[in-house]
C-alpha positions as CSV (number, residue, x, y, z in Angstrom):
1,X,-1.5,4.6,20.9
2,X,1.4,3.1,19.4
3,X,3.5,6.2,18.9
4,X,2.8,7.6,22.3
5,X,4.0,4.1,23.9
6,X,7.0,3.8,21.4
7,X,8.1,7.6,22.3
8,X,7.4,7.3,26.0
9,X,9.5,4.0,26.6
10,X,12.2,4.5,23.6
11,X,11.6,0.4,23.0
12,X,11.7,-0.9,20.2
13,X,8.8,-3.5,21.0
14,X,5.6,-2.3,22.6
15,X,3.2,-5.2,23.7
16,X,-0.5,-4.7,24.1
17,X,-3.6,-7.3,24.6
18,X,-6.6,-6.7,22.3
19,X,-9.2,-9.5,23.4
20,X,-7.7,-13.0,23.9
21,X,-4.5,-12.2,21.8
22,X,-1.3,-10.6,22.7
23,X,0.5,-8.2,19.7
24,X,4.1,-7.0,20.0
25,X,4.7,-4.1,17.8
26,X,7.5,-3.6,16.3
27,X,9.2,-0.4,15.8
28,X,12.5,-0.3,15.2
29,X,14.2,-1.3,11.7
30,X,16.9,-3.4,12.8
31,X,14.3,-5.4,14.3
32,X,12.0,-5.5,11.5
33,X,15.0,-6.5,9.1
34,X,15.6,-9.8,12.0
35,X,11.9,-10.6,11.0
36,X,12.1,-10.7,7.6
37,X,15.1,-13.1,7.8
38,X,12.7,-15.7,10.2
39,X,11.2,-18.8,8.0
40,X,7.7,-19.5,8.0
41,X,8.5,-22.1,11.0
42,X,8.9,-19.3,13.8
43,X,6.6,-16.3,11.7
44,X,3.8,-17.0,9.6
45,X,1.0,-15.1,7.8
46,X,-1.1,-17.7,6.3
47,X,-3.9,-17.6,9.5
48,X,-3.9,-13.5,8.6
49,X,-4.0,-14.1,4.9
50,X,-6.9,-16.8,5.3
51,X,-8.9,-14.5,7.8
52,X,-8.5,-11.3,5.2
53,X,-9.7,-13.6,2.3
54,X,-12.6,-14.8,4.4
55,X,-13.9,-10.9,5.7
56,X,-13.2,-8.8,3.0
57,X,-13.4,-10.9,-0.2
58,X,-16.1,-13.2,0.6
59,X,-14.6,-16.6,0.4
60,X,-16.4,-18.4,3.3
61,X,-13.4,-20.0,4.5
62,X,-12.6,-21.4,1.6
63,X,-9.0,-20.5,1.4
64,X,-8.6,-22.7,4.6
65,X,-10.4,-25.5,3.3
66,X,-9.2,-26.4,0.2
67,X,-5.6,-25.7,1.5
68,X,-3.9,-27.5,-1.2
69,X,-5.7,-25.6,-4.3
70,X,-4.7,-22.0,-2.0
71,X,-1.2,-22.8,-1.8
72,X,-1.1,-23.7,-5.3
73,X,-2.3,-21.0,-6.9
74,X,-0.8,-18.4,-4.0
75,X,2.9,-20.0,-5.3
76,X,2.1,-19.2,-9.3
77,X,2.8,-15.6,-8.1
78,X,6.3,-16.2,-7.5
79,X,6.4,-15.8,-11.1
80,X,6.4,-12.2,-10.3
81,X,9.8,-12.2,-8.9
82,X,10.9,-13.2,-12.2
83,X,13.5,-10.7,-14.2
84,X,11.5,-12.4,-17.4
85,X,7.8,-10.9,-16.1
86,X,9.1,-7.8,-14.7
87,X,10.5,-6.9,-18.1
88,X,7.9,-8.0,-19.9
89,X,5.1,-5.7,-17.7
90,X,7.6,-2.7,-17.8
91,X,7.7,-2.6,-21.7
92,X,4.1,-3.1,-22.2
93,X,3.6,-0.2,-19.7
94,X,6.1,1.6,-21.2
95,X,4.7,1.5,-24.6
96,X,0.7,2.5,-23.1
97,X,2.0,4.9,-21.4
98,X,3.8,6.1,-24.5
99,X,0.3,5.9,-26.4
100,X,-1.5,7.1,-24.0
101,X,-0.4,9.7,-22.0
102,X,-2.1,12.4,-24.6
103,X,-5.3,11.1,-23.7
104,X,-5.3,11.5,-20.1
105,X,-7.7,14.4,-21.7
106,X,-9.3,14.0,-24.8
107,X,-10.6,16.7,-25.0
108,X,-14.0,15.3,-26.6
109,X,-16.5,17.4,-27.5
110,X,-19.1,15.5,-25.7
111,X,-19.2,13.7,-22.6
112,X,-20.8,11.0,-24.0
113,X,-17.4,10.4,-26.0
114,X,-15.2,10.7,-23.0
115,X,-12.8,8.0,-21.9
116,X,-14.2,6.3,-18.5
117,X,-11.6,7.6,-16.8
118,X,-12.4,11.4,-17.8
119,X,-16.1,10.4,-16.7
120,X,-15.0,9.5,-13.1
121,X,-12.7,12.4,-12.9
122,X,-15.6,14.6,-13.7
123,X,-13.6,16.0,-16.7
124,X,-14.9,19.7,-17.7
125,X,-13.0,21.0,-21.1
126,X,-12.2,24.8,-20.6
127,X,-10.2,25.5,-24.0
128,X,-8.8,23.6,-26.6
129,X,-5.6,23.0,-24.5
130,X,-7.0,23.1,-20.7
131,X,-9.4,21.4,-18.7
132,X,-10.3,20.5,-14.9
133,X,-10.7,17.5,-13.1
134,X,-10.9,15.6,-10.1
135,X,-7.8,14.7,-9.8
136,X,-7.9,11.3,-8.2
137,X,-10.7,9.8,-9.6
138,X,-8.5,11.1,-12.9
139,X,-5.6,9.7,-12.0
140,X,-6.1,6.3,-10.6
141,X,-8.7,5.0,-13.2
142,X,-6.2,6.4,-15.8
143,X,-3.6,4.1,-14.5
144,X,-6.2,1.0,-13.9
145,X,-7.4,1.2,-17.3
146,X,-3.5,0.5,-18.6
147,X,-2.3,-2.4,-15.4
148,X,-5.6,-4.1,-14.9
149,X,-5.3,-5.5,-18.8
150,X,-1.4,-6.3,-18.5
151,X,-2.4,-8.9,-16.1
152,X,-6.3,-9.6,-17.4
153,X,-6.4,-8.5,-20.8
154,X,-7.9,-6.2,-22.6
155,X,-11.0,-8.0,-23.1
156,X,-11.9,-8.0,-19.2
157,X,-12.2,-4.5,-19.4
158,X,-14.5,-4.4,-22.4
159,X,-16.5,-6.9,-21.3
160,X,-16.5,-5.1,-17.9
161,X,-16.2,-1.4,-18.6
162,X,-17.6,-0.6,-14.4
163,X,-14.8,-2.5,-13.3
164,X,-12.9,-0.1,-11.9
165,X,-16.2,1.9,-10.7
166,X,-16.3,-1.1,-8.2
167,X,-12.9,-1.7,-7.8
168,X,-12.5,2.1,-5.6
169,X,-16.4,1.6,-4.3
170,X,-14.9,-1.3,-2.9
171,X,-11.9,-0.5,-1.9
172,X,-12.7,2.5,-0.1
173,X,-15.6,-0.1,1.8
174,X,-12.9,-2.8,2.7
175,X,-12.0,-1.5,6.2
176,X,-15.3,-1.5,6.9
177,X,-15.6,-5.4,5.8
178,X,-12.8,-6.4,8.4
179,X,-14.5,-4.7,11.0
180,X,-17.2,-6.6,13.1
181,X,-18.8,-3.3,14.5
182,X,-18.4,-1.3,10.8
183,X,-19.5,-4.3,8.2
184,X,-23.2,-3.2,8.7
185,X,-22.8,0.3,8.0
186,X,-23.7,1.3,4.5
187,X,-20.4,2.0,3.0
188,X,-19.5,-2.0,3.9
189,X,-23.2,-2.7,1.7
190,X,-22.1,-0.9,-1.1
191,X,-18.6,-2.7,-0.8
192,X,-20.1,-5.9,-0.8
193,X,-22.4,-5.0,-3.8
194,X,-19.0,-4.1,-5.8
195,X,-17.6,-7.2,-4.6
196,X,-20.3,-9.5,-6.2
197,X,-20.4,-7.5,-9.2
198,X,-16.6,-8.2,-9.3
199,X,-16.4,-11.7,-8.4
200,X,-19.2,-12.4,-11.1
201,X,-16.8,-10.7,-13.9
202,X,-14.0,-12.7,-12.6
203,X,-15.9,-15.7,-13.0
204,X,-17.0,-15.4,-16.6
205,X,-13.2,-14.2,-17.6
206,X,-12.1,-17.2,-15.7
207,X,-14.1,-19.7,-17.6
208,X,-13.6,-18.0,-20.7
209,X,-9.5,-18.4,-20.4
210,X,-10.5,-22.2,-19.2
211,X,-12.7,-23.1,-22.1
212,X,-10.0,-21.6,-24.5
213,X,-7.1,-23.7,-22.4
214,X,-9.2,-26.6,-23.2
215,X,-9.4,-25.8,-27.4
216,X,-12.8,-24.6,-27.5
217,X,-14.3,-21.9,-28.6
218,X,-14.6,-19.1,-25.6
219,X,-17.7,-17.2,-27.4
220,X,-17.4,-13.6,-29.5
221,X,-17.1,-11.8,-26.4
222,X,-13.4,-13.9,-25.1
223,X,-12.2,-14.0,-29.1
224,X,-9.0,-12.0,-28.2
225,X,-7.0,-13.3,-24.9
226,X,-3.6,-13.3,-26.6
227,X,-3.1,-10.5,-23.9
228,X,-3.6,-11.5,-20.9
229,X,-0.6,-12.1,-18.7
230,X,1.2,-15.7,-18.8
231,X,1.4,-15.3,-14.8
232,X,-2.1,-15.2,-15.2
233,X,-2.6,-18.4,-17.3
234,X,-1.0,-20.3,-15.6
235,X,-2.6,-19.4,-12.7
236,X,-6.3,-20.7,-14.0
237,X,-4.4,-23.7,-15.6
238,X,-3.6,-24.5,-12.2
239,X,-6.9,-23.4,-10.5
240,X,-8.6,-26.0,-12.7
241,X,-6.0,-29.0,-12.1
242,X,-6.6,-28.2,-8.2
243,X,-10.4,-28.6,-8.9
244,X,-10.2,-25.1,-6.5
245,X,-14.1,-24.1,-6.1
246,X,-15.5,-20.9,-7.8
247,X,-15.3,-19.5,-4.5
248,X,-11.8,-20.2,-4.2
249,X,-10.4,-18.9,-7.4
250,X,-12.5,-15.7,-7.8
251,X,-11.9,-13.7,-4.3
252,X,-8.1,-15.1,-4.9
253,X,-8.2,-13.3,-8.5
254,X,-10.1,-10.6,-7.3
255,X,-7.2,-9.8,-4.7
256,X,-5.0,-10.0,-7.3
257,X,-6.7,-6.9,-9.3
258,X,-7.5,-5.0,-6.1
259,X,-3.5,-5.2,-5.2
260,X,-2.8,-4.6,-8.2
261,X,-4.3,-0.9,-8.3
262,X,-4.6,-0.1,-4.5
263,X,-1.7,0.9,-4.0
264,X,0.3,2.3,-7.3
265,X,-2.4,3.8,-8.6
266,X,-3.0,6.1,-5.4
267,X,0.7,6.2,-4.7
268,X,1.0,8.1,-8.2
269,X,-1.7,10.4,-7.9
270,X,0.2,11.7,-4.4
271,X,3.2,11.7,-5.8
272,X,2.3,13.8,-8.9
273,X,0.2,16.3,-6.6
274,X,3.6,16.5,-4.0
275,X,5.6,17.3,-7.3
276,X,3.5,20.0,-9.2
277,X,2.7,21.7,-5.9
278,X,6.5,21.9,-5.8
279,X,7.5,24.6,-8.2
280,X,11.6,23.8,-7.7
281,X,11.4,19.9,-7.2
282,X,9.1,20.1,-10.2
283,X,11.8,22.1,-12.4
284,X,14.8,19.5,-11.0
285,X,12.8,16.2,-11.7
286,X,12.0,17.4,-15.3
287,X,15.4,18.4,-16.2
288,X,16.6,15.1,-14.6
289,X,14.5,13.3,-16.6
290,X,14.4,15.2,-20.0
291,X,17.4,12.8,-21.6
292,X,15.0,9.5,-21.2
293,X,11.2,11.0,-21.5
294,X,11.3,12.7,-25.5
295,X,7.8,14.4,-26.2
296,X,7.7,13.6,-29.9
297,X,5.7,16.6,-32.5
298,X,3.0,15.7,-34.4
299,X,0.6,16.7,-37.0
300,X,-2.1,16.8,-34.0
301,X,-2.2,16.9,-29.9
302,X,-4.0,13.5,-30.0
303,X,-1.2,11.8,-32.8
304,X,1.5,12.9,-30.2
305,X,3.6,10.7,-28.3
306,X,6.0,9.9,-25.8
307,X,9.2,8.1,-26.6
308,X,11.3,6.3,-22.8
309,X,14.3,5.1,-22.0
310,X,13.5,3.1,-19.8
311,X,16.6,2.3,-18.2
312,X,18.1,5.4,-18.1
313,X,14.5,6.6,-16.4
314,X,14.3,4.2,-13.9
315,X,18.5,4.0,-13.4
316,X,20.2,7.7,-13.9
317,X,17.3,9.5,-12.3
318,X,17.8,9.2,-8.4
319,X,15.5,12.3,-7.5
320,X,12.5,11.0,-9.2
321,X,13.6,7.6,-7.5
322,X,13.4,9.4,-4.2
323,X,10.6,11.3,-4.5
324,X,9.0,8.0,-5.0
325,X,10.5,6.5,-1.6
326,X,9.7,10.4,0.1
327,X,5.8,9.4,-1.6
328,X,5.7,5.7,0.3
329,X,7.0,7.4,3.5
330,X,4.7,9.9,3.8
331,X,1.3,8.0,2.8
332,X,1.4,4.6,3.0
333,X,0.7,3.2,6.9
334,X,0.5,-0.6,6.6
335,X,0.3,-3.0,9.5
336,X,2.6,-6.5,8.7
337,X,1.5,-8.9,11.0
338,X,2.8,-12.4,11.6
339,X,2.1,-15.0,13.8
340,X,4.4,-16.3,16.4
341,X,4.9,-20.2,16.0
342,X,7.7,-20.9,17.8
343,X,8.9,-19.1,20.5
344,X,12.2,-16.4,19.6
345,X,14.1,-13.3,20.7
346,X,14.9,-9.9,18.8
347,X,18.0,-7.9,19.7
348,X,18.0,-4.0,19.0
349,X,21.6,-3.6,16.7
350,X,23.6,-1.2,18.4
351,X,23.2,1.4,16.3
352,X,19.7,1.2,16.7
353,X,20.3,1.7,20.1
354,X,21.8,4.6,20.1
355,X,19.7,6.3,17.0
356,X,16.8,5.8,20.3
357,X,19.1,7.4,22.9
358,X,19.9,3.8,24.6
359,X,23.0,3.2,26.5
360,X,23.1,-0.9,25.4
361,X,21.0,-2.6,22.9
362,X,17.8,-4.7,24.5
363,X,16.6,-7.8,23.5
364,X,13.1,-8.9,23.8
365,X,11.8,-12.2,24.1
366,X,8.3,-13.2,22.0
367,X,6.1,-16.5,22.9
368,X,4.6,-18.7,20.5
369,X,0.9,-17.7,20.1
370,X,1.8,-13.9,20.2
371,X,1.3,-11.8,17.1
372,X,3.7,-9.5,15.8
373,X,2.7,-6.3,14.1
374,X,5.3,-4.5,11.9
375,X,4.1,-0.9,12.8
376,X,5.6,0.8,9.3
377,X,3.3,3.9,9.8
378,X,4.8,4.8,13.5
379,X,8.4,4.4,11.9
380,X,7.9,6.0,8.8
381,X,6.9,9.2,11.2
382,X,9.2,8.8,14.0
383,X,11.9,12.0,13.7
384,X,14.4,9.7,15.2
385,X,14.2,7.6,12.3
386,X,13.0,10.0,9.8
387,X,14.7,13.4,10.8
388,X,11.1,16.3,10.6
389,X,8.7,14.0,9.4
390,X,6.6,16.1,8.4
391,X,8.3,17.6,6.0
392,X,8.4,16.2,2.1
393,X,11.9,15.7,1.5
394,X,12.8,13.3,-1.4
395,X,16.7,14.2,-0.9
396,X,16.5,12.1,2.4
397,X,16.7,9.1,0.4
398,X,19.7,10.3,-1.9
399,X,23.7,9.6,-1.1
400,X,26.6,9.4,-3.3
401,X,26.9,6.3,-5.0
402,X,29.9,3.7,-3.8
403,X,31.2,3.4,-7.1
404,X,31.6,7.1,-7.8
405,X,31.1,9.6,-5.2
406,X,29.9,12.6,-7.9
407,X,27.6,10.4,-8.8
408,X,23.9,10.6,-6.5
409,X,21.8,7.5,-5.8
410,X,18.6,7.0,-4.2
411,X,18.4,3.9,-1.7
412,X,15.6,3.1,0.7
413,X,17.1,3.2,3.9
414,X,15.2,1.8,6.6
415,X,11.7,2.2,4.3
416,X,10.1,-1.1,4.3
417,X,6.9,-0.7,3.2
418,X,7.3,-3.4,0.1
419,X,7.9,-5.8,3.0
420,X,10.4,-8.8,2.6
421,X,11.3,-12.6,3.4
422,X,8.9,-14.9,2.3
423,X,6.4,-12.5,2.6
424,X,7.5,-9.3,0.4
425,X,5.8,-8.2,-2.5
426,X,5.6,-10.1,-5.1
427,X,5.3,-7.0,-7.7
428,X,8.0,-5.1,-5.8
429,X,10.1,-4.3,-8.8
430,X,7.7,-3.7,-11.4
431,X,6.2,-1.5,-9.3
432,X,8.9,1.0,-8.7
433,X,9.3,1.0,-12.4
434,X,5.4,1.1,-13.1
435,X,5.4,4.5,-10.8
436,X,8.1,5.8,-12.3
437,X,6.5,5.9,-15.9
438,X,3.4,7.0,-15.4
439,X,4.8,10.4,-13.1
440,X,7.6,10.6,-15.6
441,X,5.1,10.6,-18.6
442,X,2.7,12.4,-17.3
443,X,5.2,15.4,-16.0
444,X,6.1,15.7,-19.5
445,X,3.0,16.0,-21.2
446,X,1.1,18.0,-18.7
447,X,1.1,21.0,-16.3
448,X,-1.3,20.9,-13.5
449,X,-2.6,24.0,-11.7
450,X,-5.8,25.3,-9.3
451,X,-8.7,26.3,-11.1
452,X,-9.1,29.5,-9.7
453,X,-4.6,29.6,-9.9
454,X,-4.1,29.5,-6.5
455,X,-1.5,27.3,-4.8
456,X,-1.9,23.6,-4.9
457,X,-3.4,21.9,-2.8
458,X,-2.3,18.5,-1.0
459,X,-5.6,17.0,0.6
460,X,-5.8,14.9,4.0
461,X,-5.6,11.9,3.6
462,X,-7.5,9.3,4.9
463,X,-7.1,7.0,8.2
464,X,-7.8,3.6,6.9
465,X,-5.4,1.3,4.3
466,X,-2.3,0.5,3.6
467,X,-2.0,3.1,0.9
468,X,-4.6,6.0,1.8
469,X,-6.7,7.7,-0.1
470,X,-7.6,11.4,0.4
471,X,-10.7,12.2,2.2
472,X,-11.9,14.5,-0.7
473,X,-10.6,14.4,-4.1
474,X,-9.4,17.7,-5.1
475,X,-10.5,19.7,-8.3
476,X,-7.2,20.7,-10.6
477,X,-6.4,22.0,-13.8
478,X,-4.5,20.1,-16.8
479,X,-3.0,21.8,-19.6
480,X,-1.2,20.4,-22.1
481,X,2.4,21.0,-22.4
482,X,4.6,22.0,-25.7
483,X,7.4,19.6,-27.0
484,X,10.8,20.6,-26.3
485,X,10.0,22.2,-22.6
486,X,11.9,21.4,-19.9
487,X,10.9,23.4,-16.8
């Protein structure tokens, strides 16, 4: 509805009533970037973010009733924005995803011995180099199994080992929970069974980091929480100075593990599908990135190991950098809303204006009490914008660099998907760099074909979440790669 409205009128606003309220969507990005720049004053989130913590993680309203613990805790995730954390997180991924990336396959000769993540992904060994999966399940519980512990430790997970089970049950459930006519139907139950199962988990690793904050003993099972992320601590330190109710604290944890995955980890299974099914792009991004991702020999497939640079990874590589942007584009579809709290008006820039065929740029005036909906989805597909759409072009993103015009960059243009203002995300930067590892990692070590070597195949994807997930995983086969190649 929105794209036919947008297209027909050429605004940059469309206004609709759904029941009592009135939403002006927003599709233009020199209006989105006046948005960002408004304080909380004229736009705020807070009635959305309190609403989303009440229907889809459970919290019976108690992120609008104990207001002061919310805030508090909400506000220890500034720490995020820190060069200090972001640093920290990227070398620790850096050096799991060194570890690691052999054992995306183990190769085991028993299921039983598999990794969880080769269980999920329905791992089948076909020789002692090559086996088949389902790719997503593979991918994204890979990925968990290394992020979940950089911010809960490593101990969560062992003392949790379904947690990522019901982390995708319920995140593939949650659009269901938000829904008043869909919250019945049995994909919302079996949400809300994940959900408890989580919040329970939460709980326990909560009180464990508590009772050790407090010098006492945690139990066997909590000996080890030397790893757990400082953002973290400091977050249940100050859950437990608010006196914040269980209620409170887990669903606002829980959010914090279900952002934490929903998004990179699908965003890095598309991404790594859009590349191998690529032959040429595929060839270019590994030569690009062949200086800063070393496959080191060893005496066995297991004992070997990647070595990165991380900064000349995630700094001289701008077409891995876009095909990352080109990734976001294409499958991530999120709605920013915001609440009008004092009345304002948003003016089109000129160039806008004439990127929309417009002979002057129009302003438009927005009430307090209306909502605003930042339609990134409609933008991210509109050709005036986004010149064919539908195309997968990661060179869109790329232009000579302002210091040395040989020199290529990637830049994300009028991409906003990581939001911005008070309300942008607070992993933004890690997250980039976090995406960039795992592909780059995983491009080296592996090659990734059909089963039955046919042509790759890029699933649909589904309708609902910010970052989608396909609407049937797709069966591939992994081989392992040799040290020293390139293409």
């Amino acid at each position: 509805m929105a794209d036919k409205s947008r297209d027909s009128t050429g605004d940059g606003v469309v206004a609709y009533r759904l029941g009592p309220s009135k939403y002006h969507v927003i599709n233009m990005p020199s209006l989105v970037k006046q948005i960002f720049a408004k304080r909380l004053t004229v736009l705020n989130k807070e009635k959305i973010l309190i609403w989303f913590m009440k229907v889809a993680f459970g919290d019976g309203n108690a992120s609008r009733d104990e207001g002061h613990a919310f805030h508090a805790g909400h506000k220890v995730l500034d720490l995020m924005l820190r060069e200090s954390w972001t640093s920290e997180a990227t070398t620790r991924t850096a050096h799991a995803v060194e570890d690691r990336a052999a054992s995306l396959i183990s190769f085991s000769a028993s299921a039983e011995s598999q990794y969880v993540w080769e269980k999920l992904g329905a791992v089948e060994i076909v020789d002692g180099n090559t086996a088949d999966a389902d790719f997503y399940a593979l991918i994204v519980n890979f990925v968990g199994d290394i992020i979940t512990p950089l911010l809960f430790g490593r101990a969560f997970i062992d003392n949790y080992p379904q947690c990522h089970e019901d982390l995708w049950v319920f995140d593939s459930g949650v659009h269901h929970l938000v829904s008043t006519v869909l919250a019945i139907t049995p994909t919302a139950r079996r949400a809300t069974a994940a959900r408890t199962r989580m919040l329970s988990a939460i709980s326990e690793w909560h009180n464990a980091i508590a009772t050790s904050q407090r010098g006492e003993d945690p139990g066997p099972k909590w000996a080890d929480l030397s790893d757990v992320s400082e953002v973290m601590k400091i977050r249940v330190k100050e859950w437990e100075s608010a006196r914040a109710s269980r209620k409170l604290h887990t669903t606002n944890d829980m959010s914090v593990l279900w952002g934490a995955n929903a998004n990179s980890n699908k965003n890095i299974f598309w991404m790594l599908l859009q590349i191998y099914s690529r032959p040429s792009l595929l060839s270019s991004i590994r030569a690009e990135i062949c200086p800063y991702v070393q496959l080191e020999s060893g005496s066995s497939h297991e004992q070997r190991r990647l070595q990165f640079d991380v900064d000349g990874l995630t700094k001289s590589c701008p077409l891995i950098k876009a095909t990352f942007y080109e990734t976001m584009r294409c499958n991530m579809s999120g709605l920013g809303v915001r609440c009008v709290i004092q009345d304002l008006t948003l003016t089109e820039s000129q160039s806008d204006a004439d990127l929309f065929g417009k002979n002057c740029p129009q302003s438009y005036h927005i009430p307090a009490g209306s909502m605003l909906a930042i339609s990134n989805g409609t933008m991210q597909q509109d050709p005036r914008i986004f010149p064919n759409p539908n195309e997968f072009d990661p060179n869109r993103f790329i232009i000579a660099s302002e210091d040395d015009p040989l020199k290529k960059q990637a830049v994300m243009k009028n991409l906003t998907t990581f939001g911005g203002g008070t309300y942008k995300c607070k992993g933004r930067a890690f997250a980039e760099k976090e995406m960039l590892l795992f592909v780059a990692g995983i491009l080296t070590f592996w090659d990734l074909g059909m089963p039955d070597g046919g042509q790759i195949q890029i699933p649909e994807m589904g309708l609902a979440g910010a970052s989608r997930s396909p609407k049937k995983d797709v069966r591939v086969r992994l081989t392992r790669r040799e040290s020293g190649e390139i293409s």
